[in-house]
NURODREN-236224 format. One record per residue (C-alpha): residue in one letter; y, z, x. Coordinates in steps of 0.05 Angstrom, whole numbers, plus 5000, padded with zeros to 4 digits. Example, Ala and Ser with C-alpha at 12.3 -4.5 7.8 and 13.67 -1.06 7.14 Angstrom:
REM residues 2
+------+------+------+------+
: resn :   py :   pz :   px :
+------+------+------+------+
:    a : 4910 : 5156 : 5246 :
:    s : 4979 : 5143 : 5273 :
+------+------+------+------+
//
This chain:
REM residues 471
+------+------+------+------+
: resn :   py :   pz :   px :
+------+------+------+------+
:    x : 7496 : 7522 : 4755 :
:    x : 7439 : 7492 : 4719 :
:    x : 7418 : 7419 : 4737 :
:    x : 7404 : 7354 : 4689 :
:    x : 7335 : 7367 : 4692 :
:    x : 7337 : 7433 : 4654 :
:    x : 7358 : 7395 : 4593 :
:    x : 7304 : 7365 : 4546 :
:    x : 7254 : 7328 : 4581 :
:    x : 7275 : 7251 : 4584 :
:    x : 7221 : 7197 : 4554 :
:    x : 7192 : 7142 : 4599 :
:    x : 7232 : 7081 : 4599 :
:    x : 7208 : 7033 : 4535 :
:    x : 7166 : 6993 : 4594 :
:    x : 7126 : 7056 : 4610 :
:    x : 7118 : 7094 : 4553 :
:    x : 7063 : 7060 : 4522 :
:    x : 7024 : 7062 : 4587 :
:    x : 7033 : 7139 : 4604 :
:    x : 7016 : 7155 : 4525 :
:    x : 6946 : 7114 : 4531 :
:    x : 6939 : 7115 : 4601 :
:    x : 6905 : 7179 : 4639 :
:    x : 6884 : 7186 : 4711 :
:    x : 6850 : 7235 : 4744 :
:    x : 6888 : 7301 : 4742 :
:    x : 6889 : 7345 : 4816 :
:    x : 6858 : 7397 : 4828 :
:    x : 6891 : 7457 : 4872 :
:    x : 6850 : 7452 : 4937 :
:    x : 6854 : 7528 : 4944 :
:    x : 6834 : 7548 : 4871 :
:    x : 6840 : 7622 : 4899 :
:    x : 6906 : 7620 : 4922 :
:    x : 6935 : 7662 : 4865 :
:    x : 6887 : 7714 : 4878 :
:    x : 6907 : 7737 : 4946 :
:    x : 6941 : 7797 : 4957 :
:    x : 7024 : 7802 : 4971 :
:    x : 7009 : 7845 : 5045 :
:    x : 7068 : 7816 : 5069 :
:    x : 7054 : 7852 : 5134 :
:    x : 7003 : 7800 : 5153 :
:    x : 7048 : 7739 : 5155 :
:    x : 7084 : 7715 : 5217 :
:    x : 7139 : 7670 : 5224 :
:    x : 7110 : 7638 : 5289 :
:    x : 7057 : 7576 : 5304 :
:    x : 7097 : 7521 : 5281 :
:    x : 7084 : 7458 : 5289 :
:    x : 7144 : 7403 : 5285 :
:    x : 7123 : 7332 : 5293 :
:    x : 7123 : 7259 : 5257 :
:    x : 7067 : 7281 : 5215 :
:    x : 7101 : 7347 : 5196 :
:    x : 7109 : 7425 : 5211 :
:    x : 7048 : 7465 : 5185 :
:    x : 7056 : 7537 : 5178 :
:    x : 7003 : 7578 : 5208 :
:    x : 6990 : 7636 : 5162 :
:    x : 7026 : 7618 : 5095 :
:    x : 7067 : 7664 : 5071 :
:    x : 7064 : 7630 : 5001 :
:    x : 6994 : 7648 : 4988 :
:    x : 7011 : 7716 : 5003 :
:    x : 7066 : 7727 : 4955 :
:    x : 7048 : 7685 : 4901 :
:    x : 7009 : 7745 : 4866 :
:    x : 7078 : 7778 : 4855 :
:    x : 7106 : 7722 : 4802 :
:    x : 7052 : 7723 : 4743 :
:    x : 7092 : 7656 : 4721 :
:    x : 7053 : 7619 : 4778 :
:    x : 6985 : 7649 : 4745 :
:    x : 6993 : 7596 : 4695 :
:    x : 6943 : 7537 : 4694 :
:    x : 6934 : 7485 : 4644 :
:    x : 6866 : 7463 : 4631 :
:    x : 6840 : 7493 : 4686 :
:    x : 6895 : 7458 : 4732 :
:    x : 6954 : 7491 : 4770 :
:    x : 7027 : 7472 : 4756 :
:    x : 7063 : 7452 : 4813 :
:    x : 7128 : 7478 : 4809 :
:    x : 7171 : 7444 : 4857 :
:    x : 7237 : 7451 : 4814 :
:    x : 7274 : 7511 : 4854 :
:    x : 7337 : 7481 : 4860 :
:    x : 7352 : 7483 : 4789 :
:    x : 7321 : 7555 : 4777 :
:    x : 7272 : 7601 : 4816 :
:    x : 7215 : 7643 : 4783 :
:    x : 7218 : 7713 : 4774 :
:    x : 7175 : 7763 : 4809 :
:    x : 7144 : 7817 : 4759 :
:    x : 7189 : 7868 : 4789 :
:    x : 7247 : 7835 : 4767 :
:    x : 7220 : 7833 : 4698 :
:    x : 7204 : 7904 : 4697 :
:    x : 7272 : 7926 : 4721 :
:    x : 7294 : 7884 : 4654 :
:    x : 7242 : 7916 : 4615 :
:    x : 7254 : 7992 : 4635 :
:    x : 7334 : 7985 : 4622 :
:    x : 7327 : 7968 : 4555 :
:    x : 7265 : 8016 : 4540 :
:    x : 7286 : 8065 : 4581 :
:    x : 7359 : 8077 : 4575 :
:    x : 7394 : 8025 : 4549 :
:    x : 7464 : 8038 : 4544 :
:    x : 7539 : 8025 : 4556 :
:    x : 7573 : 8022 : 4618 :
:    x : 7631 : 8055 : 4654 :
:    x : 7644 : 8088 : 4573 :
:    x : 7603 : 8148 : 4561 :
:    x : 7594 : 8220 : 4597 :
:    x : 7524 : 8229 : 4569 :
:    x : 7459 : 8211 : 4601 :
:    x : 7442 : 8141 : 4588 :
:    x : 7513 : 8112 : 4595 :
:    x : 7506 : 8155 : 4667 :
:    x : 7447 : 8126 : 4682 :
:    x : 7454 : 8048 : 4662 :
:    x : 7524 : 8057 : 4694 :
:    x : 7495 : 8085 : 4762 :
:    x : 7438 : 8028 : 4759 :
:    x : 7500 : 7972 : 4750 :
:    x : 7543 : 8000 : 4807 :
:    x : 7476 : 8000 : 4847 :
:    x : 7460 : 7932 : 4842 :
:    x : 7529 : 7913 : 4862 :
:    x : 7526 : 7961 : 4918 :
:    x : 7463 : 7919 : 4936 :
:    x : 7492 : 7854 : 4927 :
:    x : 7544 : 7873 : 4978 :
:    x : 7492 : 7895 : 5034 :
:    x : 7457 : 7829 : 5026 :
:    x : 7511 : 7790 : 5045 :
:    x : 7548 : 7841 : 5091 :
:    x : 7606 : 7848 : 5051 :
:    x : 7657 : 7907 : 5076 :
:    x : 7650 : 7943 : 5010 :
:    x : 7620 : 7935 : 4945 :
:    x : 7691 : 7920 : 4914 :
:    x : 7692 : 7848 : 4939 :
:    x : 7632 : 7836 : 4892 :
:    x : 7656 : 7808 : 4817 :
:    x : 7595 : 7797 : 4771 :
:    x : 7601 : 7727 : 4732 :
:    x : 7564 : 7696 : 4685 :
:    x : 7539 : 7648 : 4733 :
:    x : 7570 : 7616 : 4793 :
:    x : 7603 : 7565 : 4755 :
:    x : 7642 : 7628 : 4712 :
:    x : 7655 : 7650 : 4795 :
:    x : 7689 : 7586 : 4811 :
:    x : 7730 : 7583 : 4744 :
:    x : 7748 : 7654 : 4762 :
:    x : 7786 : 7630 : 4821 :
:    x : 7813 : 7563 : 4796 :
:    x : 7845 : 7594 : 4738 :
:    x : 7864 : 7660 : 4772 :
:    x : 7885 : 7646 : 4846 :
:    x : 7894 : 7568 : 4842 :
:    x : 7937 : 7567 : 4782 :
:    x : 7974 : 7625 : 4814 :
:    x : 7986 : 7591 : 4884 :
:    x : 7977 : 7521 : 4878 :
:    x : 8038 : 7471 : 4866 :
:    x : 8054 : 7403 : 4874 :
:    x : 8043 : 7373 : 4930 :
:    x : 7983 : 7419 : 4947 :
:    x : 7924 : 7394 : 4976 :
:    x : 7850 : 7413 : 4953 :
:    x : 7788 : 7383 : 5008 :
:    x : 7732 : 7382 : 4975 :
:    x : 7667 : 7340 : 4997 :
:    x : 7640 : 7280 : 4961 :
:    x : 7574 : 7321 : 4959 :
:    x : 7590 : 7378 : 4911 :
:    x : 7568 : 7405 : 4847 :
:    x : 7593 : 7383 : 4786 :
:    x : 7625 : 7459 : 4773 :
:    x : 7660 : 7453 : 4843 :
:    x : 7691 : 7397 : 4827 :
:    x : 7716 : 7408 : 4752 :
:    x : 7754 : 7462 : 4750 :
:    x : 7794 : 7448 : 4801 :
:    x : 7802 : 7374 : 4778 :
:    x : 7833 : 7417 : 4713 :
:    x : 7882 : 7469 : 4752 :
:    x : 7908 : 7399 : 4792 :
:    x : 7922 : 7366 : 4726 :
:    x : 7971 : 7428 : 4708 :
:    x : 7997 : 7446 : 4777 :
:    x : 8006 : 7374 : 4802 :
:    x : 7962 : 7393 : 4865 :
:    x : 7916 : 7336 : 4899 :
:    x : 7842 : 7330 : 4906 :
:    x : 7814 : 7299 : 4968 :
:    x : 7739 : 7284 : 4981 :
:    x : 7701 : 7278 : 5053 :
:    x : 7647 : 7227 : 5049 :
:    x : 7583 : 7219 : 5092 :
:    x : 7568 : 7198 : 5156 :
:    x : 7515 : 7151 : 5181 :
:    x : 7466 : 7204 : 5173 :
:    x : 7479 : 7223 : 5098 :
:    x : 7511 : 7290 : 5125 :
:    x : 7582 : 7299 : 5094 :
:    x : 7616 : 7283 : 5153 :
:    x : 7647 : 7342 : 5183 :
:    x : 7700 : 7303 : 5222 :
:    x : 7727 : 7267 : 5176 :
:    x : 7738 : 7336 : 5144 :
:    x : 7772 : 7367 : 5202 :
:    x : 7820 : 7299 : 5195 :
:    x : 7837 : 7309 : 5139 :
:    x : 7859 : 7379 : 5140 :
:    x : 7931 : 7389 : 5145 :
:    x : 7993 : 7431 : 5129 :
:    x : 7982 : 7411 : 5064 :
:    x : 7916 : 7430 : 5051 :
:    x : 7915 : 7499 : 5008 :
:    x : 7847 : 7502 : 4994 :
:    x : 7773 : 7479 : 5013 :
:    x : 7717 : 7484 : 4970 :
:    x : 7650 : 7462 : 4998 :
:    x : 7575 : 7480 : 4994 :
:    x : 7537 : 7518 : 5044 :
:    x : 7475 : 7477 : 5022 :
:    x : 7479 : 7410 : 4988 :
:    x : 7430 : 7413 : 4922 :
:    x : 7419 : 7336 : 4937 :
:    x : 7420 : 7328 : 5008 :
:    x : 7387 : 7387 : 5025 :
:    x : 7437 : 7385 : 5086 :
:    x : 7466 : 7446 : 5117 :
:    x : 7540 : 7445 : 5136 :
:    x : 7567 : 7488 : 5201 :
:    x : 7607 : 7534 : 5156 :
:    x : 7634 : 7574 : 5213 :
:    x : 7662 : 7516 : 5247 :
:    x : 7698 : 7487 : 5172 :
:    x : 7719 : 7556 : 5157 :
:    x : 7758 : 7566 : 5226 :
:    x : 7785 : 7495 : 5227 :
:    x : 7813 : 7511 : 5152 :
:    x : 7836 : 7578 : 5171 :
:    x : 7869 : 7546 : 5231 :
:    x : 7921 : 7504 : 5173 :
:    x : 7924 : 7567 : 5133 :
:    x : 7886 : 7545 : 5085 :
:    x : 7832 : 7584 : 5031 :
:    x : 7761 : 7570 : 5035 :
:    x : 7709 : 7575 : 4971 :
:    x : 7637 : 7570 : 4992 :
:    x : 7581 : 7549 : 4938 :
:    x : 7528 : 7589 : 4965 :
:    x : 7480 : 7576 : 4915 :
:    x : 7443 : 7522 : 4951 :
:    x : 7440 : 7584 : 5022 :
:    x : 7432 : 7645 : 4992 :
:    x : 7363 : 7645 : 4958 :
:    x : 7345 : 7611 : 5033 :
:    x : 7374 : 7651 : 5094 :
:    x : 7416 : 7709 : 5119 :
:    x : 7481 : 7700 : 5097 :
:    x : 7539 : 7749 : 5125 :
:    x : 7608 : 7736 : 5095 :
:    x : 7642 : 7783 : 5153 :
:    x : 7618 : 7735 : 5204 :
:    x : 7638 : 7669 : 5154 :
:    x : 7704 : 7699 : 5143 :
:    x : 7701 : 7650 : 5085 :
:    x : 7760 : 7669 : 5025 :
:    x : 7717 : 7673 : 4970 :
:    x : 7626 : 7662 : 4963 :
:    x : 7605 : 7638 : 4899 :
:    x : 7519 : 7643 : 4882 :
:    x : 7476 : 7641 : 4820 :
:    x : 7427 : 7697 : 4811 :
:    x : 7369 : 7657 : 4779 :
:    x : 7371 : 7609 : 4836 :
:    x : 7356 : 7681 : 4878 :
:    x : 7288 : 7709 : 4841 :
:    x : 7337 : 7742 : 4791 :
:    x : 7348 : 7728 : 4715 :
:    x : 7393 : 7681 : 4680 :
:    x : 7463 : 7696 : 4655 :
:    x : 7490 : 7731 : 4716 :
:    x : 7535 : 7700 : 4782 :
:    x : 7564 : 7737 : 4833 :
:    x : 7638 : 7722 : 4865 :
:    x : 7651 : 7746 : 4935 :
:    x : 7719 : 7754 : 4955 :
:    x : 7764 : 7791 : 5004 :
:    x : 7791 : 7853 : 4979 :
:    x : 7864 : 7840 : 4994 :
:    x : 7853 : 7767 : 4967 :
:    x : 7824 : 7804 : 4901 :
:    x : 7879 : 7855 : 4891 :
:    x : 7933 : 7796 : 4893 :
:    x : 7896 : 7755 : 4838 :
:    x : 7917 : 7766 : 4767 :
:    x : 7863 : 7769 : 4721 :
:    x : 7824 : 7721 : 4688 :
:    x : 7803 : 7741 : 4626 :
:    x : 7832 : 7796 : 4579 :
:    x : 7793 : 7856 : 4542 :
:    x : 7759 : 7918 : 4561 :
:    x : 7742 : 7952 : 4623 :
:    x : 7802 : 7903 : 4654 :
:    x : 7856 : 7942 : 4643 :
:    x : 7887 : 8009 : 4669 :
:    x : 7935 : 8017 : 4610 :
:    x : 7951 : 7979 : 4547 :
:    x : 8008 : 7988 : 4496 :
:    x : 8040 : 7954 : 4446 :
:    x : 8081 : 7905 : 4493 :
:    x : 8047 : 7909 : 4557 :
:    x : 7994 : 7918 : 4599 :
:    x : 7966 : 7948 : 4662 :
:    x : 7910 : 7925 : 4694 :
:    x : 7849 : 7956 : 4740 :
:    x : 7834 : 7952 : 4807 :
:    x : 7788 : 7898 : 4832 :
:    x : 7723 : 7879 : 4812 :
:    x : 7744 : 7916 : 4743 :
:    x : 7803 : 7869 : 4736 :
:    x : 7764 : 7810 : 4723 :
:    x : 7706 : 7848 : 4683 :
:    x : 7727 : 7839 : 4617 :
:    x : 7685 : 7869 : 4556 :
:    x : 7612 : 7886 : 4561 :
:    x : 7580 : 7859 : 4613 :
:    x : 7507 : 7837 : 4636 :
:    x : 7484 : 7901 : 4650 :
:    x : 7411 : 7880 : 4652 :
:    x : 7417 : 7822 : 4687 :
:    x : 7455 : 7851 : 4737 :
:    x : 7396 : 7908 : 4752 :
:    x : 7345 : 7852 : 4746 :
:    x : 7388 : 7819 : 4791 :
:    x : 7394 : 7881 : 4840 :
:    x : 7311 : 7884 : 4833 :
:    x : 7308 : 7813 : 4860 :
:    x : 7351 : 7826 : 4920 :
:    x : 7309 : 7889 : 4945 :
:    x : 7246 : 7844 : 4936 :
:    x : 7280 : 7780 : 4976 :
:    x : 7303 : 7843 : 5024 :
:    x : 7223 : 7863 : 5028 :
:    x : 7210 : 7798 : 5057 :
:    x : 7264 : 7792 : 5094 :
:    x : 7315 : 7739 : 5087 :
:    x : 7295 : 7711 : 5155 :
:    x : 7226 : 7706 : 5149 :
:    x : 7237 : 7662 : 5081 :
:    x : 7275 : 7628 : 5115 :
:    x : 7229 : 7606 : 5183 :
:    x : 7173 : 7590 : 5135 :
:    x : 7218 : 7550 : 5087 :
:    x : 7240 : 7510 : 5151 :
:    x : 7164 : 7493 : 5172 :
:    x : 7153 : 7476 : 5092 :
:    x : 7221 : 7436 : 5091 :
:    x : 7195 : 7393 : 5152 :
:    x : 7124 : 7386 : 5124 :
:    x : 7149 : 7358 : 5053 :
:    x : 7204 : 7305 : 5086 :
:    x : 7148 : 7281 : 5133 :
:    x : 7098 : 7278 : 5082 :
:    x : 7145 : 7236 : 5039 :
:    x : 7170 : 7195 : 5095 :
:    x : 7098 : 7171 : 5100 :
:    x : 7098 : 7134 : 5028 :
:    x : 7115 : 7066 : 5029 :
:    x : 7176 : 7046 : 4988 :
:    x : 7208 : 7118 : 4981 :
:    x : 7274 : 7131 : 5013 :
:    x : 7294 : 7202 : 5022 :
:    x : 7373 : 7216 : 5026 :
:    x : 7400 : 7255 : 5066 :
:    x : 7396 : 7271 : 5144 :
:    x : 7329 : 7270 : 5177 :
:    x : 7312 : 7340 : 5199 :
:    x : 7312 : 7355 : 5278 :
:    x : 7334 : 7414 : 5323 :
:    x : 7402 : 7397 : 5319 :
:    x : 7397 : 7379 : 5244 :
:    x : 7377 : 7435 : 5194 :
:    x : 7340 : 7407 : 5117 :
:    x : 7325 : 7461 : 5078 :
:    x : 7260 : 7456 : 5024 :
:    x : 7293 : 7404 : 4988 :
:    x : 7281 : 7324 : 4976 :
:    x : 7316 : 7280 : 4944 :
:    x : 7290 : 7208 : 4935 :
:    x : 7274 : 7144 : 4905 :
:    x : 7217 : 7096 : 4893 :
:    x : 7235 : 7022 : 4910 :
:    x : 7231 : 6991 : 4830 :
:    x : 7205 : 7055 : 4801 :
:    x : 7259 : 7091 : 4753 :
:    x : 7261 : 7164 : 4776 :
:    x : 7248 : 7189 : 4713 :
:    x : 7190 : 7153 : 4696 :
:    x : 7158 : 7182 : 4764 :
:    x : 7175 : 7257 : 4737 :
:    x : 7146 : 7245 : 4679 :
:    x : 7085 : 7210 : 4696 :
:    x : 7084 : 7278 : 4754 :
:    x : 7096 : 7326 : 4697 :
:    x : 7039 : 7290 : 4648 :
:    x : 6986 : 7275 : 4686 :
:    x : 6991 : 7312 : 4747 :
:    x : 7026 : 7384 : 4727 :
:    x : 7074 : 7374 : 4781 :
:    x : 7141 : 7391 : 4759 :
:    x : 7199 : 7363 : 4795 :
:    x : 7268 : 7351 : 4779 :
:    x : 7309 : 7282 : 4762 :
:    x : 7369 : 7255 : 4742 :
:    x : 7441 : 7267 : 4780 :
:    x : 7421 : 7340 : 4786 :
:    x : 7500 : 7353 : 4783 :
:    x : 7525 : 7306 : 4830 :
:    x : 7554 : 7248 : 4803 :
:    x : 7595 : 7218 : 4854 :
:    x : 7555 : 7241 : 4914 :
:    x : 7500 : 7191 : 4873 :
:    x : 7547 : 7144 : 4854 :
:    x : 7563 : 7145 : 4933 :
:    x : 7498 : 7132 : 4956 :
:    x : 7496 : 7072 : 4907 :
:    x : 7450 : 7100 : 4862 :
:    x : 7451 : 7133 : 4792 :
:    x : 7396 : 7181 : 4790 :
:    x : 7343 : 7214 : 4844 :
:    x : 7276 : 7244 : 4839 :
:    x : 7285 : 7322 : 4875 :
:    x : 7228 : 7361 : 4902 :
:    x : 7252 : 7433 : 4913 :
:    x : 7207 : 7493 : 4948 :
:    x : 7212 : 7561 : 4956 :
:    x : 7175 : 7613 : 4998 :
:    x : 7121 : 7625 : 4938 :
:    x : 7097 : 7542 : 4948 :
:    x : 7051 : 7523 : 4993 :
:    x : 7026 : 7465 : 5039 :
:    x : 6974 : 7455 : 4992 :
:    x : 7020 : 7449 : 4926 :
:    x : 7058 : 7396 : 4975 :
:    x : 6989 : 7357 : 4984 :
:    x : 6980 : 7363 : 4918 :
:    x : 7048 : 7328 : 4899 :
:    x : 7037 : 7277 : 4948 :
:    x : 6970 : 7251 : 4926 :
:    x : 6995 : 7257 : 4852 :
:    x : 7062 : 7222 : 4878 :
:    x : 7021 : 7167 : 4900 :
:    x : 6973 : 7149 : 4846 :
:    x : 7042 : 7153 : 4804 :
:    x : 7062 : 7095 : 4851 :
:    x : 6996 : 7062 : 4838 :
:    x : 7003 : 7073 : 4769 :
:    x : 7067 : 7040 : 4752 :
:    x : 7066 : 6989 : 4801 :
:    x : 6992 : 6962 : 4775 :
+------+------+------+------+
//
């Protein structure tokens, strides 16, 4: 689900942009110049020796400095100067073995799937199935039929709107959703209510800036068909108690969709223990390439659902006047699909799985901690969302604003002068923004390749930008 910031780059407001085109301050300097250098031995990281406090969580052996030599992306320097690229939440980088994987299949044997007995239809075929076999084993699916490949997970959440929610909805029909989701978890179903007469409902924020979870439980009702929420909010960087949501849904008889984009890059995620209806994820928010989603759903769930899309590989039998149609995930598989994408994406799942999900997530925790603390020490910023505790999970991800400062003017100034990349605008998320009273945020977004230095380094260039357009 891409985010504002991935369109073109937005000029400085007219007050700024004479200043930032004649105006040049110092740029930063990495203060490890070596980091990129240092061997990916993930076996000398540990997930222990942090430190949680006002002045922030600071990892004890980093494991970003030990992986960064796996993503050649992050070799990049301009002018002698590392990029900073804090920017995750729109669309992680790639480690080279993803690129090979994507490199091999087309050199190697490219071919079509699922329609040829000879060799490289065999093989690409085999290498397709695998990385949905591998897909399912990450998240602890009961078999590799409850995986659908999409385009993206915004294709994943169409798939269900149009397939089970035109099929089951009616009027009268209720549809919770949160106040804090994605643009693509809100459209579509905005668009099956319109035809089926259905009802949306949104759950709006506590005190806290967490979407507040009993207002949710509330609201749910006899009439509630449906719940769509996020696992992880992209702006909030909140993490909702999915277990809980899901049982309370389940308890009305009610459907839940998870966007999991936001989680599943981050931690373990196990849909058996969820018991969620359908998982929806993006795989270049998860180390893998572009133009590939995934849609978990329960098999019996799956085989009820009529298909989506019409074409080849979807059907069973076709004649002149009717049709039969395949078993799930082939139902809604229609045409060609992203075969390399899919392998690159199965390549970027066994080298999240080398890690190990929970060590990325333990030392995105401590990172998480040690950017909202560093922040929270700036004067004039305000960072939404929930403060992070040990009741209260943040993942890697700020959101914030500058008192008088417009937020894109700071990410450009960043991007500039400092070769910190950040995101900014609504970042999908309209009326969670419009909400919080604002229009637009600033977002800082890490993954397990940054570093506590990168996050000095934004925060010094963060506040000579302050300096800078306040002077």
């Amino acid at each position: 689900m891409a985010a504002l910031s991935h369109f073109p780059s937005p000029s400085p407001p007219p007050s700024l942009s004479n200043h930032l085109l004649s105006r040049s301050k110092p740029r930063i300097r990495n203060p490890n110049p070596n980091f990129m250098t240092i061997g990916s031995n993930l076996r000398g990281f540990s997930s222990a020796g942090y430190s949680y406090g006002r002045s922030a969580a600071t990892p004890s052996l980093s494991l970003g400095d030990i992986t960064r030599r796996d993503f050649s992306t992050l070799h990049q320097a301009d002018n002698g100067f590392n990029r900073v690229y804090f920017d995750n939440a729109t669309a992680s980088k790639k480690p080279d073995s993803v690129l090979k994987a994507l490199n091999e299949y087309y050199e190697l044997y490219n071919s079509n799937v699922h329609r040829g007995v000879h060799y490289l239809s065999a093989k690409a075929t085999d290498a397709y199935e695998l990385a949905r076999s591998k897909v399912a084993k990450f998240i602890n699916a009961k078999e590799y039929r409850e995986i659908v490949f999409t385009r993206n997970a915004t294709e994943a959440i169409n798939l269900v709107a149009y397939s089970w929610g035109l099929s089951n909805l009616k009027s009268g029909d209720e549809i919770l959703l949160t106040i804090a989701e994605h643009h693509s978890a809100i459209a579509p179903w905005r668009l099956v209510a319109q035809r089926t007469g259905a009802t949306l409902k949104y759950v709006g924020l506590n005190e806290e800036e967490f979407p507040d979870i009993e207002q949710l439980k509330k609201l749910l009702s006899s009439h509630t068909k449906l719940v769509v929420t996020h696992h992880v909010s992209n702006t909030l960087g909140s993490v909702l108690p999915l277990n809980e949501i899901v049982a309370w849904s389940h308890d009305v008889g009610a459907k839940v969709l998870v966007d999991a984009c936001q989680s599943i890059p981050h931690m373990v995620i196990d849909v058996q223990k969820l018991d969620a209806d359908f998982l929806v994820a993006s795989s270049h928010k998860m180390c893998g390439p572009t133009g590939i989603g995934i849609l978990y759903g329960k098999c019996k769930i799956l085989e009820e659902m009529p298909p989506y899309l019409g074409g080849g590989e979807m059907i069973a039998d076709v004649f002149q006047d009717y049709s039969t149609f395949a078993d799930p995930p082939s139902r809604f598989e229609a045409g060609t699909p992203a075969i390399a994408e899919a392998i690159g994406l199965g390549a970027a799942i066994d080298y999240l799985s080398t890690i190990g999900m929970q060590k990325i997530h333990d030392y995105e925790k401590a990172m998480a901690a040690y950017l909202y603390h560093s922040l929270l020490d700036i004067p004039n910023v305000h960072i939404y969302g929930p403060t992070p505790s040990q009741a209260v999970h943040r993942t890697a991800l700020c959101s914030f604003n500058v008192e008088n400062i417009p937020s894109k003017a700071i990410a450009a100034y960043l991007n500039e002068q400092h070769h910190v990349a950040v995101g900014s605008g609504h970042h999908c998320a309209q009326p969670l923004h419009r909400y919080l009273g604002i229009d637009v945020s600033v977002r800082a977004s890490l993954r397990f390749y940054n570093t506590k230095e990168e996050v000095d380094c934004f925060i010094q260039a963060l506040k000579d930008t302050i300096r800078f357009c306040t002077s």
